[in-house]
C-alpha positions in Angstrom: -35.1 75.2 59.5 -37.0 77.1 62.6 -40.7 76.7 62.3 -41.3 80.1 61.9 -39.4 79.4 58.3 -41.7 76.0 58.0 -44.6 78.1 58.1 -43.6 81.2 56.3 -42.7 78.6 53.5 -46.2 76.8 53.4 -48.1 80.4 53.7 -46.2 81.2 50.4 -46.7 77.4 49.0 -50.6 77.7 49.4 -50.8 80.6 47.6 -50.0 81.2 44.0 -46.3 81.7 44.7 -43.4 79.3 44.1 -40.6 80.0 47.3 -37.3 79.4 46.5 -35.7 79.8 49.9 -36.4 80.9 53.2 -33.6 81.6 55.7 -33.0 83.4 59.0 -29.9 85.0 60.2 -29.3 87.0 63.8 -33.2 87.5 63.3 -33.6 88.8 59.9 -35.7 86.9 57.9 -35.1 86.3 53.5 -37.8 85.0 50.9 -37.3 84.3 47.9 -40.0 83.5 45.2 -39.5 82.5 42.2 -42.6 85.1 40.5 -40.6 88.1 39.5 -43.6 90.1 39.6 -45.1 89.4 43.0 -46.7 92.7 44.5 -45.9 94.1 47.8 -49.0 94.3 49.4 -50.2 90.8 48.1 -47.1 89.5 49.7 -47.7 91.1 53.1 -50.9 90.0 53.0 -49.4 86.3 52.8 -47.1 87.2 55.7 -49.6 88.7 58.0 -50.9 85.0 58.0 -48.1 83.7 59.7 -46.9 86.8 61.4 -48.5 89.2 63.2 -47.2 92.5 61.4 -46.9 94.4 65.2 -43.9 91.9 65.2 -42.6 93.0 61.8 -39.8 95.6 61.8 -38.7 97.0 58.3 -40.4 94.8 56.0 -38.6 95.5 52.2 -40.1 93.5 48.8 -37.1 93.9 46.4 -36.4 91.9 42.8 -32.8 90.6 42.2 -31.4 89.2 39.3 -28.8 86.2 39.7 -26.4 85.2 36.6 -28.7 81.5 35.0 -31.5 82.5 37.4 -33.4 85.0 36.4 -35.0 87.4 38.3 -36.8 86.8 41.5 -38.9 88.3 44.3 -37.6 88.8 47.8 -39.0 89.2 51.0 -37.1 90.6 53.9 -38.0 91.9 57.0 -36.5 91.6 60.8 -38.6 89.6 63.8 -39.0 91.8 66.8 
């Protein structure tokens, strides 16, 4: 795991949010949090503390649903 993840995970962790996973992929970043109600601008705000937003291309706060694990928050967004 990049630090960028390491810290994107303990942002998240400090706060009142339980991460699930973080992962990068050919520069998109995923987070997912357990809180199925997590709202977007709370979430941002949590980001914005590890990565200035300037460097923040299409950020997108979505819920999924996955069969035994309920429903969950995600974070994506791609890393100029």
């Amino acid at each position: 795991m990049s630090d960028l993840s390491d810290d994107i995970r303990s942002a998240f962790e400090h706060t009142k949010y339980t991460v699930a996973d973080v992962s990068q992929n050919r520069g998109q970043v995923r987070i997912e949090l357990l809180e199925a109600d997590a709202e977007a601008d709370a979430l941002r705000e949590v980001l914005d503390t590890v990565i200035d937003l300037d460097d923040v291309f299409g950020p997108n706060v979505t819920t999924e649903s996955t069969d035994g694990q309920g429903v969950r928050t995600v974070v994506t967004f791609r890393q100029r």
